[in-house]
DSSP file (Angstrom, degrees, kcal/mol; ACC not computed):
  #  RESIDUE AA STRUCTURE BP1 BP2  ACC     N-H-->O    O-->H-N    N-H-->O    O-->H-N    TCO  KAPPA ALPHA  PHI   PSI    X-CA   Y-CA   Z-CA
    1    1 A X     >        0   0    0      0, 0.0     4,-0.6     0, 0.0     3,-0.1   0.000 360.0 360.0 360.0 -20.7  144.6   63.4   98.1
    2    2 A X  H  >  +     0   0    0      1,-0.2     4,-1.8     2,-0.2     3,-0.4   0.761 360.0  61.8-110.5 -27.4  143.5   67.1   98.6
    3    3 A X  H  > S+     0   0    0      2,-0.3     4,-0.9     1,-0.2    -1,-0.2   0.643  91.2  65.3 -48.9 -30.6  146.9   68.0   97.3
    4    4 A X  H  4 S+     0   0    0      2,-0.2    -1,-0.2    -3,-0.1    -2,-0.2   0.884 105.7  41.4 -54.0 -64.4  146.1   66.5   94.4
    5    5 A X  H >< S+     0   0    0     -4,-0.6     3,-2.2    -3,-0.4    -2,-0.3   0.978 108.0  53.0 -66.8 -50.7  143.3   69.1   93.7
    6    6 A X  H 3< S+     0   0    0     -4,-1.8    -1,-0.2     1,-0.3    -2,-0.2   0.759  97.3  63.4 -82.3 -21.5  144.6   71.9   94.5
    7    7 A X  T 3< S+     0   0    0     -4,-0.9    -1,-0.3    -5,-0.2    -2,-0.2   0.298  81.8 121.8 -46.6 -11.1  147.7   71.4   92.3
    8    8 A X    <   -     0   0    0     -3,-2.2     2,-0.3    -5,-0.0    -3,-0.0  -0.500  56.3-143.3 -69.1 154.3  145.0   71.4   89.3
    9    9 A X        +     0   0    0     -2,-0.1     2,-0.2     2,-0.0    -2,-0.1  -0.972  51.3  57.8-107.3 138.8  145.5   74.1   86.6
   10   10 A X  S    S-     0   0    0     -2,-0.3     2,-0.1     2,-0.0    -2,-0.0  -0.739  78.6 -62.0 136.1-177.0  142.4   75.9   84.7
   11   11 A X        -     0   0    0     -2,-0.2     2,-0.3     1,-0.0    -2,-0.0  -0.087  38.9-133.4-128.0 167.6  139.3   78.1   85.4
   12   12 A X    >>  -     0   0    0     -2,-0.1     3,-3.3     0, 0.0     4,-2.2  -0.877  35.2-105.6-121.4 161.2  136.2   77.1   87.4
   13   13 A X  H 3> S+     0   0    0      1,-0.3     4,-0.8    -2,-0.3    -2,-0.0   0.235 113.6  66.6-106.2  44.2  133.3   77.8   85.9
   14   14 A X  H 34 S+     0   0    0      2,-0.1     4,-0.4     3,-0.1    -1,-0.3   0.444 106.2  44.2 -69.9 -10.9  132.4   80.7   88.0
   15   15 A X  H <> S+     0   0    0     -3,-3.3     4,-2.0     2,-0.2     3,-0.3   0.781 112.8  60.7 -98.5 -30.1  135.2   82.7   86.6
   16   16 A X  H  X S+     0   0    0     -4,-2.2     4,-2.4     1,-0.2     5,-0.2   0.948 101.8  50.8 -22.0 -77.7  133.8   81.0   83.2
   17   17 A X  H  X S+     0   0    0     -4,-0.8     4,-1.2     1,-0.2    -1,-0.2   0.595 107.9  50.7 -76.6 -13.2  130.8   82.6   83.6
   18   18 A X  H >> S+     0   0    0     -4,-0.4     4,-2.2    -3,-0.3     3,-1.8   0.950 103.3  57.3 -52.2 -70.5  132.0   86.1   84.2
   19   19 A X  H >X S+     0   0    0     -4,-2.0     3,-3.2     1,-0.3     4,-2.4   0.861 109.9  41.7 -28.2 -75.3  134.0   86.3   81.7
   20   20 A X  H 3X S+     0   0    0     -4,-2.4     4,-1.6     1,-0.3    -1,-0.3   0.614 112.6  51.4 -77.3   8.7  131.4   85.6   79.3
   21   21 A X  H <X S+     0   0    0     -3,-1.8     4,-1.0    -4,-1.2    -1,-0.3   0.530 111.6  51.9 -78.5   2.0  128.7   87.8   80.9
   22   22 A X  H <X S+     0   0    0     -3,-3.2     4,-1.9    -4,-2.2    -2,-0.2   0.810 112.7  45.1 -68.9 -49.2  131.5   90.5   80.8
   23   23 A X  H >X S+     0   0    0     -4,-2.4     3,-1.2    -5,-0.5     4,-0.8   0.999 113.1  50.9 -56.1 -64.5  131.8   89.5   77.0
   24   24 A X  H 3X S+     0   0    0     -4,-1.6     4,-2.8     1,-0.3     5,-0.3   0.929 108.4  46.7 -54.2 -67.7  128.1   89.6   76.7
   25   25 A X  H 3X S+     0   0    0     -4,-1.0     4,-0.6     2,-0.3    -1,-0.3   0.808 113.2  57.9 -33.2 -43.1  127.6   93.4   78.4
   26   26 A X  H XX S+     0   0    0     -4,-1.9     3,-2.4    -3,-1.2     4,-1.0   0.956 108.9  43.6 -73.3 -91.7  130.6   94.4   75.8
   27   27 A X  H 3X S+     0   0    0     -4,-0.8     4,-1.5     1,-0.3    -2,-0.3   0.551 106.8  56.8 -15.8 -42.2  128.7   93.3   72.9
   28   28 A X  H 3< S+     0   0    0     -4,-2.8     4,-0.4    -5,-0.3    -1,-0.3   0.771 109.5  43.8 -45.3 -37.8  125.7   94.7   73.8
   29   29 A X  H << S+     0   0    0     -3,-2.4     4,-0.3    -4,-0.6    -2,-0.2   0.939 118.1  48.4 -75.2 -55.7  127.1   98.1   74.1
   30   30 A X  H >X S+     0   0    0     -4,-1.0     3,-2.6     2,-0.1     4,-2.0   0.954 100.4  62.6 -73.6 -66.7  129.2   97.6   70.6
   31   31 A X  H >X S+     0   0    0     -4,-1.5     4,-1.1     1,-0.2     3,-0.7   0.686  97.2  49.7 -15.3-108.0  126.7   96.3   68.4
   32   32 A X  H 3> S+     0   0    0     -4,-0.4     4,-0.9     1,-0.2    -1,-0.2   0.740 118.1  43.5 -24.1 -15.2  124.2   98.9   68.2
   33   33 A X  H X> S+     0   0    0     -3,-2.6     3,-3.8    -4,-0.3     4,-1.7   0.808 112.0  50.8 -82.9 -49.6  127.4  101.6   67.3
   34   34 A X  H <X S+     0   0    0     -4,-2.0     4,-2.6    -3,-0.7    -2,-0.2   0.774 110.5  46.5 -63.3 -26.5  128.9   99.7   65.3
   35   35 A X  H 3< S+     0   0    0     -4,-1.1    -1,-0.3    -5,-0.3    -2,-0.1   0.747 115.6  49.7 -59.8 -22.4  125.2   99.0   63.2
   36   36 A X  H <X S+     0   0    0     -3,-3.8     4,-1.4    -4,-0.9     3,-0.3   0.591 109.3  56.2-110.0  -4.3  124.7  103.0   63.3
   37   37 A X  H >X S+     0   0    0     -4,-1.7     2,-1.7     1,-0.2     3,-1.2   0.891 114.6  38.6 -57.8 -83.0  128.7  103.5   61.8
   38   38 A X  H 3< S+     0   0    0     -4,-2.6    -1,-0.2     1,-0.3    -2,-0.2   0.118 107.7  55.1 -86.7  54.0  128.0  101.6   59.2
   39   39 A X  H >> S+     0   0    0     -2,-1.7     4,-1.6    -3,-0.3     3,-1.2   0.545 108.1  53.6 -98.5 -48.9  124.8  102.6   58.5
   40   40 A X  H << S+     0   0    0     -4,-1.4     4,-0.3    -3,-1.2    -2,-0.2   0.695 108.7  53.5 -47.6 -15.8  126.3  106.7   58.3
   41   41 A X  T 3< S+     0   0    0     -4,-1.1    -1,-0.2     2,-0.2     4,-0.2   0.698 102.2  58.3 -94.2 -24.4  128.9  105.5   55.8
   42   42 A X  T X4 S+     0   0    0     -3,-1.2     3,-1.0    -5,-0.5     4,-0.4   0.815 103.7  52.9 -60.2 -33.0  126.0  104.0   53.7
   43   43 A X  T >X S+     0   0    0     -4,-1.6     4,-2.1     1,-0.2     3,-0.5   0.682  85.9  79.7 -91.3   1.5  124.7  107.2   53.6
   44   44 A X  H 3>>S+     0   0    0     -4,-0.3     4,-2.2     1,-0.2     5,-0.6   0.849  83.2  69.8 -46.4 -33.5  128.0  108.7   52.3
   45   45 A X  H <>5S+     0   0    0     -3,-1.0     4,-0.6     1,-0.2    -1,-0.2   0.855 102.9  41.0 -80.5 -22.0  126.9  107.4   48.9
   46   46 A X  H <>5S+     0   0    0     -3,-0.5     4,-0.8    -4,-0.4    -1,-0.2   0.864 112.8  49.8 -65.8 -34.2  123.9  110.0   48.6
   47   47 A X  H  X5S+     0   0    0     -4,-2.1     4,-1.2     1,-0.2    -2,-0.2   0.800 119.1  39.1 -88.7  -9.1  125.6  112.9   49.9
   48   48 A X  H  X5S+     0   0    0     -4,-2.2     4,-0.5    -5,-0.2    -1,-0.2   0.718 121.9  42.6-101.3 -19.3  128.7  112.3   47.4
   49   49 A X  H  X<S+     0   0    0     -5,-0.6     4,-1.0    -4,-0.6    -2,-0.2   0.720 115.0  54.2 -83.2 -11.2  126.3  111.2   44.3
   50   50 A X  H  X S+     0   0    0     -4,-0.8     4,-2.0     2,-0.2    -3,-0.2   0.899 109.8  52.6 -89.3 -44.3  123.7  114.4   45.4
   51   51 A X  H  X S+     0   0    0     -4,-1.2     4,-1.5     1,-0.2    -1,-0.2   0.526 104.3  47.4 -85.0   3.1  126.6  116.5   45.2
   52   52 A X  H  X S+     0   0    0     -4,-0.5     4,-1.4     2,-0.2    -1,-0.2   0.549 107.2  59.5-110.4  -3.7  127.8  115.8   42.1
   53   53 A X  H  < S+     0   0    0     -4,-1.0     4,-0.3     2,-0.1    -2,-0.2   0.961 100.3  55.7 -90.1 -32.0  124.7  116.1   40.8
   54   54 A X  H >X S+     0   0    0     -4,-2.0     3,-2.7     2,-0.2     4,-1.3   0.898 106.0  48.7  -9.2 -97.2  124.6  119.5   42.0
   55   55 A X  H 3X S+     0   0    0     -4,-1.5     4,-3.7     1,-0.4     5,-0.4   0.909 109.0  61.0 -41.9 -56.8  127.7  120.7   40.1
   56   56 A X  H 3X S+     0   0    0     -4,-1.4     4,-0.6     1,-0.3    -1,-0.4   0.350  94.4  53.0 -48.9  -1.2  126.5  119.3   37.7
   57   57 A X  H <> S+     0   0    0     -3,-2.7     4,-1.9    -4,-0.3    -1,-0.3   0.657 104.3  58.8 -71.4 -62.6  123.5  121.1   37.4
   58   58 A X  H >X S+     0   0    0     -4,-1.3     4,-1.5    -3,-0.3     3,-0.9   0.975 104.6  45.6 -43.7 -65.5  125.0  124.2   37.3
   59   59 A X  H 3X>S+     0   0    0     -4,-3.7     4,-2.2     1,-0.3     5,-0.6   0.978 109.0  53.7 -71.0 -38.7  127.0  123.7   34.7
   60   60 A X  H 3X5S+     0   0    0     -4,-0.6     4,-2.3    -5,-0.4     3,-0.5   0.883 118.4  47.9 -30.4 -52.1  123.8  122.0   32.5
   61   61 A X  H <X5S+     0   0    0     -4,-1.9     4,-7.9    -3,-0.9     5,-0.3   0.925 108.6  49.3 -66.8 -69.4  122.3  125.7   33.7
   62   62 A X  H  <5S+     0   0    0     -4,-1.5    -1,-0.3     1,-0.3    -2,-0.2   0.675 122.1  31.8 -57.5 -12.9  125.2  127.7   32.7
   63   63 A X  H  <5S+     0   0    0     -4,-2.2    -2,-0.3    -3,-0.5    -1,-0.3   0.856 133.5  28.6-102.0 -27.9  125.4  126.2   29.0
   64   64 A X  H  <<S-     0   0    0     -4,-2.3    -3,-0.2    -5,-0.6    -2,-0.2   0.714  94.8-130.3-114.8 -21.5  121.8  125.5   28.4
   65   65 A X  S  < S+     0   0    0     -4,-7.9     2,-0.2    -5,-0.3    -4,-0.1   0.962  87.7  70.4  69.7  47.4  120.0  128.4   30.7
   66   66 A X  S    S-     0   0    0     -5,-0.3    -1,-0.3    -8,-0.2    -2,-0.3  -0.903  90.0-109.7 179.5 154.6  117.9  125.6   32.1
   67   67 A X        -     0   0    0     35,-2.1     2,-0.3    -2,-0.2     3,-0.2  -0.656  39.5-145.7 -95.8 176.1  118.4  122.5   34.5
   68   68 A X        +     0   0    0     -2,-0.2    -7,-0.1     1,-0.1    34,-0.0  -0.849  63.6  56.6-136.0 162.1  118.2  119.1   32.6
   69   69 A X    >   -     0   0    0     -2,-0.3     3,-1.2     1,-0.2     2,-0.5   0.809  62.1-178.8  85.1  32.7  116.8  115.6   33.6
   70   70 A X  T 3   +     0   0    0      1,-0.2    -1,-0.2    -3,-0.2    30,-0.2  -0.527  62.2   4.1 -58.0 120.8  113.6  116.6   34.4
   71   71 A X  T 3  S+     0   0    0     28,-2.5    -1,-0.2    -2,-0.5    29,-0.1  -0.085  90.3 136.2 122.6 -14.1  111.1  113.4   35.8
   72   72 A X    <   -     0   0    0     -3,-1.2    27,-3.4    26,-0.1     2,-0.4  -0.239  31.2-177.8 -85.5 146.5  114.0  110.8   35.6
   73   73 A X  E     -A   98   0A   0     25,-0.2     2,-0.4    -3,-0.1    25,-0.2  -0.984  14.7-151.7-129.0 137.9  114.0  108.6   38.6
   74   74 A X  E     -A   97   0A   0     23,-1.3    23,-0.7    -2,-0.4     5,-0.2  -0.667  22.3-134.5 -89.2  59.9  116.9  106.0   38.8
   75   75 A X    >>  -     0   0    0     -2,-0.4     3,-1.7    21,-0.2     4,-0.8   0.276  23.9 -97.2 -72.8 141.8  115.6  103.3   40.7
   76   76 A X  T 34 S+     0   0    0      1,-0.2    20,-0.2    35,-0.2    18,-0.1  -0.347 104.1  19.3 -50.0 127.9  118.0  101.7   43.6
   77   77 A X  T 34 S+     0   0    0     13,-0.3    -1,-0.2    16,-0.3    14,-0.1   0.154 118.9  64.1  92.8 -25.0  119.9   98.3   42.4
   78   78 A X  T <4 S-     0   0    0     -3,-1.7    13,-0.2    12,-0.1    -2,-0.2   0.633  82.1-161.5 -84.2 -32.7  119.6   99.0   39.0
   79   79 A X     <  +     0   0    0     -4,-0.8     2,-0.2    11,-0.6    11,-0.2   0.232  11.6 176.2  26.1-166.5  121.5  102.2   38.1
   80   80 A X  E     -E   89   0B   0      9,-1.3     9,-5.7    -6,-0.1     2,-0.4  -0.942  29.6 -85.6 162.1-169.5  121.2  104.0   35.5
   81   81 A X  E     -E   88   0B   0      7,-0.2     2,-1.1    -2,-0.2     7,-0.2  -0.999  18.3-138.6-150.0 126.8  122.5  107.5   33.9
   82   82 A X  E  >> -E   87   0B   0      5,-2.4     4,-2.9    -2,-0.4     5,-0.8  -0.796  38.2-166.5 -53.7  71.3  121.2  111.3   34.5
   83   83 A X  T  45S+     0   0    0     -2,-1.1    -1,-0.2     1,-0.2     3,-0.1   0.806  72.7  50.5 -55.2 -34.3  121.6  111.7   30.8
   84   84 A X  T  45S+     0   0    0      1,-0.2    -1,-0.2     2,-0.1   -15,-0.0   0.783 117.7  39.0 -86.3 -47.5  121.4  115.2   30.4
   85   85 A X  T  45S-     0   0    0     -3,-0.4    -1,-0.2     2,-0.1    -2,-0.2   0.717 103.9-115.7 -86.9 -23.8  124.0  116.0   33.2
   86   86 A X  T  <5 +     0   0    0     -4,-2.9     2,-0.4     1,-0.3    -3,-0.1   0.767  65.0 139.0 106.3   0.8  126.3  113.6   32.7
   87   87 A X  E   < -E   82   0B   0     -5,-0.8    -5,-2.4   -31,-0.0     2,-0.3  -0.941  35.6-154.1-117.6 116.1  125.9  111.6   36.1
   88   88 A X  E     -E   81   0B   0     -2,-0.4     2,-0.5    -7,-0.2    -7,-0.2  -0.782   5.4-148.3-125.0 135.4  125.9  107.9   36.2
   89   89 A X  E     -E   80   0B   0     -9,-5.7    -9,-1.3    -2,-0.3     2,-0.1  -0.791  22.9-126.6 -95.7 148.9  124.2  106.1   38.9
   90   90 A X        -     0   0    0     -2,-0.5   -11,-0.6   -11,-0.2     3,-0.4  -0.507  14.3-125.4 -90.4 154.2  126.1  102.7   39.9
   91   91 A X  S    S+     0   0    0      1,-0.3   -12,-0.1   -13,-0.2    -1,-0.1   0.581 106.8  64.0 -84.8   1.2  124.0   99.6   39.8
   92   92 A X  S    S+     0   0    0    -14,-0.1    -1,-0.3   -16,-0.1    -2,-0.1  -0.090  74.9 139.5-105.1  50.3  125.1   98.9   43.5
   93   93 A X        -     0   0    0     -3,-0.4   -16,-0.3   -18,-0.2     3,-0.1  -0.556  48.9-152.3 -83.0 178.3  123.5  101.8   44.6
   94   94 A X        +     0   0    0    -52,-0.2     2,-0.3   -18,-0.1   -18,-0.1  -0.163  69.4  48.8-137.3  26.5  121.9  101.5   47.6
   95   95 A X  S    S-     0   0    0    -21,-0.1     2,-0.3   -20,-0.1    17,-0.2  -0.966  77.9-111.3-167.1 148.5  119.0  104.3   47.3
   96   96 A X  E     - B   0 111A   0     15,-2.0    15,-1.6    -2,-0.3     2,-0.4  -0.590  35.0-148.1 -90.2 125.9  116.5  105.2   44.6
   97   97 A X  E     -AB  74 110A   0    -23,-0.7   -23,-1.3    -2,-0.3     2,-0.5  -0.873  12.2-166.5-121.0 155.2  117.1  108.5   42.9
   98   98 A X  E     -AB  73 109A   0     11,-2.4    11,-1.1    -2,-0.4     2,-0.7  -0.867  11.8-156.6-159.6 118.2  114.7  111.3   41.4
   99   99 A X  E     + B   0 108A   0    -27,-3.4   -28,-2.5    -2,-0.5     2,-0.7  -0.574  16.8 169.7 -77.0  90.4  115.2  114.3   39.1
  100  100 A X  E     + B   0 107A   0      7,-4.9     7,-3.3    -2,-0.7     2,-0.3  -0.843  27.5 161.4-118.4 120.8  112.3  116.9   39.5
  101  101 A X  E     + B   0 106A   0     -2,-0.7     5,-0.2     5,-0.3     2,-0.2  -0.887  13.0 168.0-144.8 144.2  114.1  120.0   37.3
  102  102 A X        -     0   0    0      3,-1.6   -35,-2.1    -2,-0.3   -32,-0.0  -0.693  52.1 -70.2-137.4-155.3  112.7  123.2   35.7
  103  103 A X  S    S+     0   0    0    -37,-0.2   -36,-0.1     1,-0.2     3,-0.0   0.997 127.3  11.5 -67.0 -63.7  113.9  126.5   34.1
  104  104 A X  S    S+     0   0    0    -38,-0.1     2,-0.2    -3,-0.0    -1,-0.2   0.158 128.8  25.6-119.4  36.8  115.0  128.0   37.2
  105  105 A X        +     0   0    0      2,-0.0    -3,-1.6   -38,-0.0     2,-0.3  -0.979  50.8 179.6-163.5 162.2  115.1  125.4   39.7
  106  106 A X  E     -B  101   0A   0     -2,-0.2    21,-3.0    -5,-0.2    -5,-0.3  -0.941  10.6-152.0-164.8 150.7  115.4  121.6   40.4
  107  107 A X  E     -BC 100 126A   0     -7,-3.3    -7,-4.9    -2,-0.3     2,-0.5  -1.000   1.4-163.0-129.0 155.5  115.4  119.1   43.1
  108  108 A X  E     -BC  99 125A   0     17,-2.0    17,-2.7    -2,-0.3     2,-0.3  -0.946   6.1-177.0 -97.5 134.6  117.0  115.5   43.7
  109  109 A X  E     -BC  98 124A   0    -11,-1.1   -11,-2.4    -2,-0.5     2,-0.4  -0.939   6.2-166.3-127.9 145.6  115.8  113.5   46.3
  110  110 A X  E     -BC  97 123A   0     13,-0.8    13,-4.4    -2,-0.3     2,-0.3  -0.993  20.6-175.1-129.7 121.7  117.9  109.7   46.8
  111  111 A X  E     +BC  96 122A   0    -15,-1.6   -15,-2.0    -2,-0.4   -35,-0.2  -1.000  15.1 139.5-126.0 155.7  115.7  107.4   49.2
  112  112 A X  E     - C   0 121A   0      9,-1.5     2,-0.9    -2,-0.3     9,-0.8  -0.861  48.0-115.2-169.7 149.2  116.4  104.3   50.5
  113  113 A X        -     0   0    0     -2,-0.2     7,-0.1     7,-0.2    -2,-0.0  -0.727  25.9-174.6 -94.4 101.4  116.2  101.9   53.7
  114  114 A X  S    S+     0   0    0     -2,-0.9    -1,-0.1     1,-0.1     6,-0.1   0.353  76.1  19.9 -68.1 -12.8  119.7  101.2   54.9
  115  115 A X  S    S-     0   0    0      4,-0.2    -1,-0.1     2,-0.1    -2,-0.0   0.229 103.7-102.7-157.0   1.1  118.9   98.7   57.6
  116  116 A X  S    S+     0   0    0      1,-0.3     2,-0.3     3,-0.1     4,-0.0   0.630  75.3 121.8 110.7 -27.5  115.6   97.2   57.2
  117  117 A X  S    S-     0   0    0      2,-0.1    -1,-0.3    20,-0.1    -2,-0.1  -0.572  76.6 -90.3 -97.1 156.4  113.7   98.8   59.5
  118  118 A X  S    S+     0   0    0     -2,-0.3    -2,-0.1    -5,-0.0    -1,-0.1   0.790  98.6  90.7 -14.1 -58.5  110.3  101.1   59.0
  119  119 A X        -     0   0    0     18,-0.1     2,-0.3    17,-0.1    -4,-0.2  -0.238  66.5-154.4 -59.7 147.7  112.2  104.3   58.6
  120  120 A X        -     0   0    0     -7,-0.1     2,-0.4    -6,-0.1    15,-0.2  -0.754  22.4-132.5-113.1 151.3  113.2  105.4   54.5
  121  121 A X  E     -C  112   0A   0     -9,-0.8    -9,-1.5    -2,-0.3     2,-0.6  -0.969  25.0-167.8 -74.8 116.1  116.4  107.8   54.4
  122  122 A X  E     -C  111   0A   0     13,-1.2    12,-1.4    -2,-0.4     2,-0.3  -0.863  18.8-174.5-141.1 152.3  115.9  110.1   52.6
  123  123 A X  E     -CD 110 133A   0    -13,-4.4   -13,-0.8    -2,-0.6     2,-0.5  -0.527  10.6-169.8 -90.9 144.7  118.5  113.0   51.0
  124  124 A X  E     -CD 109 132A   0      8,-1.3     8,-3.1    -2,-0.3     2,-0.3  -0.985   3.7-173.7-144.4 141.2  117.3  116.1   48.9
  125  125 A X  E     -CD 108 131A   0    -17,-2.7   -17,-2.0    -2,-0.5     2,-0.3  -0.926  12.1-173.2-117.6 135.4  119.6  118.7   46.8
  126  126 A X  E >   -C  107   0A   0      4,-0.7     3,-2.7    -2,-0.3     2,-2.1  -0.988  46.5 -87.0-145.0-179.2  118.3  121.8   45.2
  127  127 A X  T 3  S+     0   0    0    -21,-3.0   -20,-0.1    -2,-0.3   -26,-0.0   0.499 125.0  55.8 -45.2  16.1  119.2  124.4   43.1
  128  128 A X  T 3  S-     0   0    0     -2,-2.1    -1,-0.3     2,-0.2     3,-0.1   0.771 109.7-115.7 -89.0 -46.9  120.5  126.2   46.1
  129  129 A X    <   +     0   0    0     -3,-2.7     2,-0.2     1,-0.4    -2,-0.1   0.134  60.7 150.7 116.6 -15.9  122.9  123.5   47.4
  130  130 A X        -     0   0    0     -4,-0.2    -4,-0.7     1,-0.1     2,-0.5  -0.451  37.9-149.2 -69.6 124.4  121.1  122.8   50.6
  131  131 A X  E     -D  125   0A   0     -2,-0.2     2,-0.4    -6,-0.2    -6,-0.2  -0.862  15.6-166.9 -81.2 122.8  121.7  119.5   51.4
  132  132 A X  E     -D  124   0A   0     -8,-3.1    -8,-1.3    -2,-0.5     2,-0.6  -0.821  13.8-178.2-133.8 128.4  118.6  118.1   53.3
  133  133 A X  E     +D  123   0A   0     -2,-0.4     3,-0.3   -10,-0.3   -10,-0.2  -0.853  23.6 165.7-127.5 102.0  118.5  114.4   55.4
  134  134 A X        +     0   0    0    -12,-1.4   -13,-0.1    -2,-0.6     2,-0.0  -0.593  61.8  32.3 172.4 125.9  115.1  114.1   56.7
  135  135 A X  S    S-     0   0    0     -2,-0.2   -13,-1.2   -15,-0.2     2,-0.6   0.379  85.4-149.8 -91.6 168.9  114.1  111.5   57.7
  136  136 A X     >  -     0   0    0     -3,-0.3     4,-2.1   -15,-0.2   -15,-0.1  -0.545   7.1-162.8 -91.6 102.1  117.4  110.4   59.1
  137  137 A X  T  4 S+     0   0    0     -2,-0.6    -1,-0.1     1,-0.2   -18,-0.1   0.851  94.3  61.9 -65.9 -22.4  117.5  106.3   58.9
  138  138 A X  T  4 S+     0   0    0      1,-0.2    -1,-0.2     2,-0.1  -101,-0.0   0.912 117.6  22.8 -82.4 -35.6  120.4  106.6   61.4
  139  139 A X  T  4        0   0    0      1,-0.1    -1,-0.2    -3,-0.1    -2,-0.2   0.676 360.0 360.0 -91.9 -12.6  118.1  108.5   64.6
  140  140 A X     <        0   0    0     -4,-2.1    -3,-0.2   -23,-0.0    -1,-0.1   0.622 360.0 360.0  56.0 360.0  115.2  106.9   62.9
């Protein structure tokens, strides 16, 4: 009869229950990167949209001897178009943008909450080039 058991195949469920607190410990660790990856990849779309308004800027400067697209703010989800410059905001943006522009200076700021929480990300360009993140949605 005891031959009988031991001749079984399969797991008992102490080695069950390692495993999955083993699972569990590994998830725990991985979650939280993997939310703060793709939250840094979210924020790719300001720094690439920031910069182009930037170049753009310039050249509005260099033809017109002035920056253009003063007061407009794009709001997030909507797009919308920098007319002046030439810069078209997608409606799946994911961040609120705003044009604050004069003779010999301007800035863009794009904010928006990437995950939900209290903290706003938010990006600024100005007529310098300095590219500005604070505060930082990712370090909160």
């Amino acid at each position: 009869m005891f031959s009988r058991i031991h001749n079984r195949k399969g797991f008992t469920l102490i080695e069950l229950m390692i495993v999955v607190v083993i699972i569990g410990i590994l998830a725990a660790l991985a979650i939280p990167r993997f939310m703060q990856a793709t939250t840094k990849s979210k924020q790719s779309e300001a720094k690439q949209l920031l910069k182009r308004i930037y170049t753009m800027q310039r050249a509005y400067r260099q033809e017109y001897n002035t920056y253009g697209d003063n007061g407009v703010i794009i709001p997030a989800f909507t797009g919308g178009r920098f007319q002046q410059i030439g810069v078209e905001v997608q409606s799946t943006a994911r961040y609120q943008y705003a044009m604050v522009a004069a003779i010999d200076a301007f800035t863009c700021t794009a904010t928006g909450n990437l995950d939900d929480d209290p903290t706003i990300d938010t990006w600024t360009i100005d007529h310098t080039g300095l590219l500005n993140n604070d505060p930082n949605d990712v370090t909160g």
